[in-house]
PDB file of N, CA, C and O in Angstrom, chain B, residues numbered from 101:
ATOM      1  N   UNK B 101      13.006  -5.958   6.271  1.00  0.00           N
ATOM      2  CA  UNK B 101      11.747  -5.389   6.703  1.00  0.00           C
ATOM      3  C   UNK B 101      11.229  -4.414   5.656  1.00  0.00           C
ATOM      4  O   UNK B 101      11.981  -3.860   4.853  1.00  0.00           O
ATOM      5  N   UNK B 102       9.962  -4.235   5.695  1.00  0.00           N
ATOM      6  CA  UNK B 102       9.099  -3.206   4.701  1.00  0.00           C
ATOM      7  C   UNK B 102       9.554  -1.918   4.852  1.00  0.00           C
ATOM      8  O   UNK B 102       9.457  -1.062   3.973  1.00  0.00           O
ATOM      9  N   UNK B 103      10.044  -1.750   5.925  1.00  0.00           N
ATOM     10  CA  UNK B 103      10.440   0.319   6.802  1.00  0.00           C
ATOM     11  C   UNK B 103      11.888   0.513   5.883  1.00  0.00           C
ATOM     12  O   UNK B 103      12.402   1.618   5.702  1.00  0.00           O
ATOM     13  N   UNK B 104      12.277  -0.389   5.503  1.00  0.00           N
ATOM     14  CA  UNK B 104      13.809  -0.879   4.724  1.00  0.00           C
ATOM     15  C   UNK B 104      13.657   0.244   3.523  1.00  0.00           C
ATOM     16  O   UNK B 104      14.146   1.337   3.240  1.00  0.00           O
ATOM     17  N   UNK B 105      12.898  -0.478   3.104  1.00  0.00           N
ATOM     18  CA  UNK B 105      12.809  -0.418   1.424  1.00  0.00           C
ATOM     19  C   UNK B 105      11.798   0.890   1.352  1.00  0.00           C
ATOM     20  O   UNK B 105      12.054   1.774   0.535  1.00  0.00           O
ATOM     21  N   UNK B 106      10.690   0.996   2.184  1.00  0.00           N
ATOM     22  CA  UNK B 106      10.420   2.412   1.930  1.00  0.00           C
ATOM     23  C   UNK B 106      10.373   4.009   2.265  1.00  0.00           C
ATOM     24  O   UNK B 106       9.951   4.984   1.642  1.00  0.00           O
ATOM     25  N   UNK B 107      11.173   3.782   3.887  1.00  0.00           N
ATOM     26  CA  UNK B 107      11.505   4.661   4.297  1.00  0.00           C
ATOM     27  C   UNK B 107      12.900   4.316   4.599  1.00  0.00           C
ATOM     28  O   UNK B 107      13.052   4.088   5.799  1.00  0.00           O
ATOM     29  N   UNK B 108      14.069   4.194   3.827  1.00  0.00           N
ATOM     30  CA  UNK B 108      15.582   3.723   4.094  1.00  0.00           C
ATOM     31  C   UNK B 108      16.553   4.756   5.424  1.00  0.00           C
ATOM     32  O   UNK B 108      17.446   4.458   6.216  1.00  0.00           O
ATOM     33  N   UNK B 109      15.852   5.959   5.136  1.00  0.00           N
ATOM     34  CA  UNK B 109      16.397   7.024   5.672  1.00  0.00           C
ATOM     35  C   UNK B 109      16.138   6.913   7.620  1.00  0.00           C
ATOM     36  O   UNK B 109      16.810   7.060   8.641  1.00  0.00           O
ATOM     37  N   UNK B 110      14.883   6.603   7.266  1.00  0.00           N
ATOM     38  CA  UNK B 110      14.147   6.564   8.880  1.00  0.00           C
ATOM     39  C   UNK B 110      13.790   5.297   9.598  1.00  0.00           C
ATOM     40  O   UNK B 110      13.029   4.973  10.511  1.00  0.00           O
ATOM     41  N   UNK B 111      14.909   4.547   8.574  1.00  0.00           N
ATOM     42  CA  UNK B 111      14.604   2.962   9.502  1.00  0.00           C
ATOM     43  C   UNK B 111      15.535   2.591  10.497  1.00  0.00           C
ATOM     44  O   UNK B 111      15.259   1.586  11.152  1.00  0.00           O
ATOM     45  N   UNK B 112      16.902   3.384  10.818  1.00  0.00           N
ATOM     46  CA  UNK B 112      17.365   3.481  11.903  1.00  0.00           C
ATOM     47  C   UNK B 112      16.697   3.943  12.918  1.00  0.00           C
ATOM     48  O   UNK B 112      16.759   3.184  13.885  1.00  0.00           O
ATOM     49  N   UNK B 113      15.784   5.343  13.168  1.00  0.00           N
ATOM     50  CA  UNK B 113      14.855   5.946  13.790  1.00  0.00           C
ATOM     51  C   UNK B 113      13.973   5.185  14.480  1.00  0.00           C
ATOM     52  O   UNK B 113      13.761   5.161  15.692  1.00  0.00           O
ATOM     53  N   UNK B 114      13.204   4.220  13.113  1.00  0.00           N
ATOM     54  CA  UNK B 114      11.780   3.565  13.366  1.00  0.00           C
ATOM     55  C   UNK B 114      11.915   2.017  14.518  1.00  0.00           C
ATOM     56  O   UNK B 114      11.456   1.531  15.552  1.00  0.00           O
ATOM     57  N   UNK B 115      12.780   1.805  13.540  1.00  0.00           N
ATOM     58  CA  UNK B 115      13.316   0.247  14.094  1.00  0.00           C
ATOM     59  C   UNK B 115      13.283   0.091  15.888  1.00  0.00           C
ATOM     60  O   UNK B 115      14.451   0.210  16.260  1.00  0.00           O
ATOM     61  N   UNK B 116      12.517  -0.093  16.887  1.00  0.00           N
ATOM     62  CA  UNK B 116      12.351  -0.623  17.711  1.00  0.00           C
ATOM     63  C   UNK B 116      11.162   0.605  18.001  1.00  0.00           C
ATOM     64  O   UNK B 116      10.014   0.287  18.311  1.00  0.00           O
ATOM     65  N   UNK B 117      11.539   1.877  17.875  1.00  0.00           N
ATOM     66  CA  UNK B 117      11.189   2.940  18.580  1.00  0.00           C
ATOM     67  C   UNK B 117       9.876   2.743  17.823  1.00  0.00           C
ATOM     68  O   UNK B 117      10.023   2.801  16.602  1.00  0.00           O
ATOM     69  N   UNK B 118       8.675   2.534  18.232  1.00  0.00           N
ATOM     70  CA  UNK B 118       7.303   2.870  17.730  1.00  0.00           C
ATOM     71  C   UNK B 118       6.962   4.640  18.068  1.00  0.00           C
ATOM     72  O   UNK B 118       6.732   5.401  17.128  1.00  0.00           O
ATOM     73  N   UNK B 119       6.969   5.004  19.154  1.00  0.00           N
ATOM     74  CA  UNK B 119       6.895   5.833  19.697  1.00  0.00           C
ATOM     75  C   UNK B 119       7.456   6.866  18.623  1.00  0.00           C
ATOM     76  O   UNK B 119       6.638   7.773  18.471  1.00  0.00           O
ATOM     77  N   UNK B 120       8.497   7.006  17.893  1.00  0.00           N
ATOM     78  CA  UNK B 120       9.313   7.981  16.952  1.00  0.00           C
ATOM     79  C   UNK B 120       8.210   8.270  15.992  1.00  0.00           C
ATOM     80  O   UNK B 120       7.816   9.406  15.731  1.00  0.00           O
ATOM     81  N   UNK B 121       7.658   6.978  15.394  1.00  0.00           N
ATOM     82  CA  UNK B 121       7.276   6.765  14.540  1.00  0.00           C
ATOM     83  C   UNK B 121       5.802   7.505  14.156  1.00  0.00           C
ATOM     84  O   UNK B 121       5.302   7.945  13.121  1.00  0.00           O
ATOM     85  N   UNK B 122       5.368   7.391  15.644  1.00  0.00           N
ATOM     86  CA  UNK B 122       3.857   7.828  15.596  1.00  0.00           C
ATOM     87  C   UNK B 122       4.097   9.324  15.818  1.00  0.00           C
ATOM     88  O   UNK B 122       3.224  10.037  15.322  1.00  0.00           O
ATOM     89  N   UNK B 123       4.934   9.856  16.356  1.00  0.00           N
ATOM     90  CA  UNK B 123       5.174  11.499  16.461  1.00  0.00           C
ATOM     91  C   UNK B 123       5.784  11.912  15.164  1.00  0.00           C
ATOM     92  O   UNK B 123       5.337  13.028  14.900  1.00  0.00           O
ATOM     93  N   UNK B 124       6.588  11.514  14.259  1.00  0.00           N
ATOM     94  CA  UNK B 124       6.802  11.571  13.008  1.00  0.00           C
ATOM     95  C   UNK B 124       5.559  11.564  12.246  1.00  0.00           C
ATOM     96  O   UNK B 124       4.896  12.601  12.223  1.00  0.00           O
ATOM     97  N   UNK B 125       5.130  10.460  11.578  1.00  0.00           N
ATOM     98  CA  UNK B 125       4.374  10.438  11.152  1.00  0.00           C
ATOM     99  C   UNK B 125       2.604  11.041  11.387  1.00  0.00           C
ATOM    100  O   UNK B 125       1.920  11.354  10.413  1.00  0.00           O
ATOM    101  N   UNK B 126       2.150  11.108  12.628  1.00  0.00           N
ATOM    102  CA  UNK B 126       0.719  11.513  13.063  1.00  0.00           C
ATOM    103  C   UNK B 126       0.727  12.630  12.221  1.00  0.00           C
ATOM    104  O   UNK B 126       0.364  12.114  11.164  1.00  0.00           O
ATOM    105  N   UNK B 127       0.883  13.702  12.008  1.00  0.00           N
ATOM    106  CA  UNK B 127       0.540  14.654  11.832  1.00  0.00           C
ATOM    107  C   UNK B 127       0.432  15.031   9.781  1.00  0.00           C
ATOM    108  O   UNK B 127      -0.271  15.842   9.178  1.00  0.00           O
ATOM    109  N   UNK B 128       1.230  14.252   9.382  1.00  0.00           N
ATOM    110  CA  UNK B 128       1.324  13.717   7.997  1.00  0.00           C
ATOM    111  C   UNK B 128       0.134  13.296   7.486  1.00  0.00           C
ATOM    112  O   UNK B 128      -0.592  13.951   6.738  1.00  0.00           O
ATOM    113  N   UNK B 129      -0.141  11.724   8.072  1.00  0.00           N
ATOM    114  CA  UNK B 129      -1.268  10.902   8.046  1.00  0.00           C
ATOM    115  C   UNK B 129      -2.543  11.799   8.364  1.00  0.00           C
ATOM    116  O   UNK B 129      -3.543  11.384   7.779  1.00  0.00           O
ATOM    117  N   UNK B 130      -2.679  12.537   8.879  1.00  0.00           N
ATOM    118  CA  UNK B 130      -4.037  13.524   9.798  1.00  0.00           C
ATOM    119  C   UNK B 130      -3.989  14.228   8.441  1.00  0.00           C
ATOM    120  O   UNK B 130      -5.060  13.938   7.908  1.00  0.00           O
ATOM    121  N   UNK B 131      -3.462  14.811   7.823  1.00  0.00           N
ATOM    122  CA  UNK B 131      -3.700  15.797   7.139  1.00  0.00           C
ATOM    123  C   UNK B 131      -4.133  15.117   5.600  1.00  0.00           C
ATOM    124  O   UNK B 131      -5.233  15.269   5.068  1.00  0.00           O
ATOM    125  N   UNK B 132      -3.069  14.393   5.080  1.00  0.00           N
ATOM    126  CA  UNK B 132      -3.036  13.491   3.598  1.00  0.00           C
ATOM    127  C   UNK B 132      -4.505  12.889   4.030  1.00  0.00           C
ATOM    128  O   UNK B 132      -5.328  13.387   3.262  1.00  0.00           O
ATOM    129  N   UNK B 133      -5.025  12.177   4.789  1.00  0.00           N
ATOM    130  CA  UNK B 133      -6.842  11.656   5.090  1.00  0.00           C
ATOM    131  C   UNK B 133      -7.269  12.790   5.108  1.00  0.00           C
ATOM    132  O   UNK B 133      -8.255  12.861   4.375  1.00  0.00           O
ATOM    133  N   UNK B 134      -7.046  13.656   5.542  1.00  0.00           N
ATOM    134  CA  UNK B 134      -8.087  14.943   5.805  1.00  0.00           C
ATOM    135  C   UNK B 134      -8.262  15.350   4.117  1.00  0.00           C
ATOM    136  O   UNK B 134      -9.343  15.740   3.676  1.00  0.00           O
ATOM    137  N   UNK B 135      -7.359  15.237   3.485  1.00  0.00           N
ATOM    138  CA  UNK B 135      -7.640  16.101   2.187  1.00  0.00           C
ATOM    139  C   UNK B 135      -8.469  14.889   1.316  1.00  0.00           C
ATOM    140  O   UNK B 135      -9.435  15.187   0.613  1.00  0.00           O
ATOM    141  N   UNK B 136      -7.868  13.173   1.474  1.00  0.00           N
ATOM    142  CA  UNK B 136      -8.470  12.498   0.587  1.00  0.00           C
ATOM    143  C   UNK B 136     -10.016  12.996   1.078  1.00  0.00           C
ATOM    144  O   UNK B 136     -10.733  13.620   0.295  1.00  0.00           O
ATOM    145  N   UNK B 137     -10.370  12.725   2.181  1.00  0.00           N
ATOM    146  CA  UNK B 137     -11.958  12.399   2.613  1.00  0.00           C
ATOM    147  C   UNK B 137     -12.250  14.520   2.186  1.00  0.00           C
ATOM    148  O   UNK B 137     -13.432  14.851   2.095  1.00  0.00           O
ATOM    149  N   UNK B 138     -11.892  14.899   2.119  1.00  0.00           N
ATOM    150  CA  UNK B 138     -12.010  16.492   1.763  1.00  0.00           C
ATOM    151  C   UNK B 138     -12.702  16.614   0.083  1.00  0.00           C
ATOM    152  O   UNK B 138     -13.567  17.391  -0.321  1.00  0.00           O
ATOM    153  N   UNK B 139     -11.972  15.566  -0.643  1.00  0.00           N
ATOM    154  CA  UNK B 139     -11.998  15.906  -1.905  1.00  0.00           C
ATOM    155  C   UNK B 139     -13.523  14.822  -2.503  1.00  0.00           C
ATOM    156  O   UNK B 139     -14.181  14.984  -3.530  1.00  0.00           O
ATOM    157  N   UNK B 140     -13.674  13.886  -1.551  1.00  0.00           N
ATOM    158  CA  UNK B 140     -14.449  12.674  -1.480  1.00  0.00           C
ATOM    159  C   UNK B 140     -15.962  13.398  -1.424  1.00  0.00           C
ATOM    160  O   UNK B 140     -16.937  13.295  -2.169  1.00  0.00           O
ATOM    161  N   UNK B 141     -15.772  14.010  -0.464  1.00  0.00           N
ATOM    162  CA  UNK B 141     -17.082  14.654   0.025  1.00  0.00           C
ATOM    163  C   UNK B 141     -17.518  16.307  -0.321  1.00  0.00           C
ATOM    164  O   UNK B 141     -18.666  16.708  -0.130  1.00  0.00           O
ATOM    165  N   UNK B 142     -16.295  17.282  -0.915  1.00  0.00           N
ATOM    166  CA  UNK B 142     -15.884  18.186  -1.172  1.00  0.00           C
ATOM    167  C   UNK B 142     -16.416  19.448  -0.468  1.00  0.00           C
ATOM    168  O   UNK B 142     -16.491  20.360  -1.292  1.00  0.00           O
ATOM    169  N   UNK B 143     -16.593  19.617   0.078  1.00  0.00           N
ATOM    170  CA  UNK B 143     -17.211  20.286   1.623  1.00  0.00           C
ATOM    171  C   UNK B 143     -16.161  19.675   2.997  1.00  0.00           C
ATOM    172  O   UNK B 143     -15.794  18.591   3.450  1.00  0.00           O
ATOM    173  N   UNK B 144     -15.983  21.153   3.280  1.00  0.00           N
ATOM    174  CA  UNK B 144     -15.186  21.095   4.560  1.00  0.00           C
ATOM    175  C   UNK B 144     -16.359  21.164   6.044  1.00  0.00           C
ATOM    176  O   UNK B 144     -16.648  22.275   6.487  1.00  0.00           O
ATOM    177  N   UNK B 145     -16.815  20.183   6.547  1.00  0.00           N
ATOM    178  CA  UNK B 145     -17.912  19.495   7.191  1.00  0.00           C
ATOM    179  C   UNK B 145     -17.158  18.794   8.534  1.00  0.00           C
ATOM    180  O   UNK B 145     -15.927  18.807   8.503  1.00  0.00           O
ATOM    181  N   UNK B 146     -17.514  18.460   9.176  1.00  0.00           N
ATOM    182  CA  UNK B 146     -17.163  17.495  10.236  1.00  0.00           C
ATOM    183  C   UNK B 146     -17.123  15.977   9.445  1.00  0.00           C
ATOM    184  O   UNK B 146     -16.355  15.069   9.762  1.00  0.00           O
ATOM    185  N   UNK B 147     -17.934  15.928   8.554  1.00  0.00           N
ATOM    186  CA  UNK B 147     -17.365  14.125   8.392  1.00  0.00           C
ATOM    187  C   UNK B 147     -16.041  13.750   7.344  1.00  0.00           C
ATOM    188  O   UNK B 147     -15.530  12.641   7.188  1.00  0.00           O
ATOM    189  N   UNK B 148     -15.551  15.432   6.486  1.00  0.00           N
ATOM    190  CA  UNK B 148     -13.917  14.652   6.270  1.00  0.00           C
ATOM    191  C   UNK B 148     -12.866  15.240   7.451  1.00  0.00           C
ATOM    192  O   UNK B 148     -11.684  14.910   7.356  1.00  0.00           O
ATOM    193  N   UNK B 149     -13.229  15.985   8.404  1.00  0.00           N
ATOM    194  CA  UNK B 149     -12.139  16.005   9.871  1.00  0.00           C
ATOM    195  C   UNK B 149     -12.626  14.819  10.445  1.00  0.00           C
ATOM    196  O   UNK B 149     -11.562  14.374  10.875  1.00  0.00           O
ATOM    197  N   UNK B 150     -13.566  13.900  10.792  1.00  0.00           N
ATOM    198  CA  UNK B 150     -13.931  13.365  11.334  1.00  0.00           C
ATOM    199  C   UNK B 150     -13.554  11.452  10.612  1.00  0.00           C
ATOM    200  O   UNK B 150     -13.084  10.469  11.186  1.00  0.00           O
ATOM    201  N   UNK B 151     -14.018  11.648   9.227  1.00  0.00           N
ATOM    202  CA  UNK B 151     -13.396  10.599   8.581  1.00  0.00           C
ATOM    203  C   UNK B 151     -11.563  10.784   8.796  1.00  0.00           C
ATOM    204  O   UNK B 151     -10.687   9.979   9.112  1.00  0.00           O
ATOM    205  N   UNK B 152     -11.554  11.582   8.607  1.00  0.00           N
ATOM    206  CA  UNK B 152      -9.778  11.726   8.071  1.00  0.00           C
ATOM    207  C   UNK B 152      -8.939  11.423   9.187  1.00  0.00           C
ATOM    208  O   UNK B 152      -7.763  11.093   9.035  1.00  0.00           O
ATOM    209  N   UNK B 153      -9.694  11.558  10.711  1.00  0.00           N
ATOM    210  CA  UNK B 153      -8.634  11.095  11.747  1.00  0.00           C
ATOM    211  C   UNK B 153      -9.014   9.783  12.229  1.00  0.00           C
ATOM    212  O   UNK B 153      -8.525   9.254  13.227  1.00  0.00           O
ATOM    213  N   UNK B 154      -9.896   9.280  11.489  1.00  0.00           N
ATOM    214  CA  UNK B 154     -10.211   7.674  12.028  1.00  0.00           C
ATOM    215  C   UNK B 154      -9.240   7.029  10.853  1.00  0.00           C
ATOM    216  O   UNK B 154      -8.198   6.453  11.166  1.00  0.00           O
ATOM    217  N   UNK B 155      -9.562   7.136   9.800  1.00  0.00           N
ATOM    218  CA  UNK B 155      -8.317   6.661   8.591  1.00  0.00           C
ATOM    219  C   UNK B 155      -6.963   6.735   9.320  1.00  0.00           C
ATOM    220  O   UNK B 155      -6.122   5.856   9.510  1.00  0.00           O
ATOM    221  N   UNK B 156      -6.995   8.124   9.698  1.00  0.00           N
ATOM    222  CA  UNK B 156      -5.438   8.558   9.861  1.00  0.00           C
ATOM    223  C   UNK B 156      -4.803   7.881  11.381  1.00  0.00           C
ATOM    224  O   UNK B 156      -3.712   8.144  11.885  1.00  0.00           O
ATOM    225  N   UNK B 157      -5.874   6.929  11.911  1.00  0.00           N
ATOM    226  CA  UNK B 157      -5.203   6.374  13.041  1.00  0.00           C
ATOM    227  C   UNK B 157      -5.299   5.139  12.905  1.00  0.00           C
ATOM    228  O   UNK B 157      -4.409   4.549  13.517  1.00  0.00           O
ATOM    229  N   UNK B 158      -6.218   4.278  12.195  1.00  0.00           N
ATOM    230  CA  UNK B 158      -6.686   3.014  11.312  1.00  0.00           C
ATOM    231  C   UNK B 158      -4.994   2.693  10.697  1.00  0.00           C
ATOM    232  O   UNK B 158      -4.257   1.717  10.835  1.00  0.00           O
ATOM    233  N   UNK B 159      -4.798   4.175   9.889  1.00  0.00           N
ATOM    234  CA  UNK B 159      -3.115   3.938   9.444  1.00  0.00           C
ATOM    235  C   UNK B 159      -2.069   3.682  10.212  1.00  0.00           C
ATOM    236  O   UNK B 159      -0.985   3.145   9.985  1.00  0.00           O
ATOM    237  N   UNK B 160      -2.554   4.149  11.159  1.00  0.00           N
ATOM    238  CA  UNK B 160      -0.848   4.232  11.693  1.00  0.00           C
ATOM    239  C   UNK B 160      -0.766   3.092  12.506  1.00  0.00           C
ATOM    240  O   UNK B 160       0.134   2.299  12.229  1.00  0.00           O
ATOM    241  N   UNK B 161      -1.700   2.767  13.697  1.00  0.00           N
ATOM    242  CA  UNK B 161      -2.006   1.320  14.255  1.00  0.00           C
ATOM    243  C   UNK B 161      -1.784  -0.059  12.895  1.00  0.00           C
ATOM    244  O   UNK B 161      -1.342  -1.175  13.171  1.00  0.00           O
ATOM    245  N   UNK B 162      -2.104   0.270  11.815  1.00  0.00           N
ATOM    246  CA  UNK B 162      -2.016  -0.856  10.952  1.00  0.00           C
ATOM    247  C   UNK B 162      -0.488  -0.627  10.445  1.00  0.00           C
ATOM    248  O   UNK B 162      -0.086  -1.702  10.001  1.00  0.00           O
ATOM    249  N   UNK B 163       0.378   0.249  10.361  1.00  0.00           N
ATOM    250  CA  UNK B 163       2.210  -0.108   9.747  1.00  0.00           C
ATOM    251  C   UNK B 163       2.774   0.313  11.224  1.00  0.00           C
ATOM    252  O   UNK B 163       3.984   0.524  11.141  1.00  0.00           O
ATOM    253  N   UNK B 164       2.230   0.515  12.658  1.00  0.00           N
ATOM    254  CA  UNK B 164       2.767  -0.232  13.303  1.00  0.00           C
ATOM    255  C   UNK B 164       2.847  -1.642  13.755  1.00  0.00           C
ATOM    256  O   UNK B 164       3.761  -2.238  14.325  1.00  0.00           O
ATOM    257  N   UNK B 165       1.907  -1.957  13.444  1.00  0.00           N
ATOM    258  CA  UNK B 165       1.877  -3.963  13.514  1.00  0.00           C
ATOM    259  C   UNK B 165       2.609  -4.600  12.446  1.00  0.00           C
ATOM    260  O   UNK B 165       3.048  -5.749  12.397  1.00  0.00           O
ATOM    261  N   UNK B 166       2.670  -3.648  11.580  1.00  0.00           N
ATOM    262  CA  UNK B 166       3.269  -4.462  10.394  1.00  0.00           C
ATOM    263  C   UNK B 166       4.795  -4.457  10.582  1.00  0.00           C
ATOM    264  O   UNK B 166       5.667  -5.289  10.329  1.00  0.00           O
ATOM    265  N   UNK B 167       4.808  -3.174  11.138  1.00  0.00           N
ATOM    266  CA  UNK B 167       6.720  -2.508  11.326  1.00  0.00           C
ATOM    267  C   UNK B 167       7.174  -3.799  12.938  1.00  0.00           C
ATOM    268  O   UNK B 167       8.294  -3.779  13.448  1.00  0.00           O
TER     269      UNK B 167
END
């Protein structure tokens, strides 16, 4: 599996448990979008909090289907 090779550490964790995964990770993903769409638009505005948690859930729904 992909969770193998790039998270080796947390693929015992991840491996069935989605649920781990999204409380692990959410808060990571929220922030790393918040800064890309931050630096994109460079003004702290409602549309990079607003971009950055649609990305940041776009992400996580998309490597849980994949996981």
């Amino acid at each position: 599996m992909l969770i193998n090779y790039v998270f080796p550490s947390y693929s015992n964790i991840l491996l069935g448990k989605q649920h781990s995964f999204i409380i692990l990770w959410s808060p990571i993903l929220m922030i790393v979008s918040f800064i890309i769409c931050y630096f994109l638009i460079k003004k702290i505005t409602i549309k990079p909090i607003l971009f950055g948690t649609i990305i940041g859930f776009w992400f996580i729904r998309v490597v849980i289907q994949i996981v």
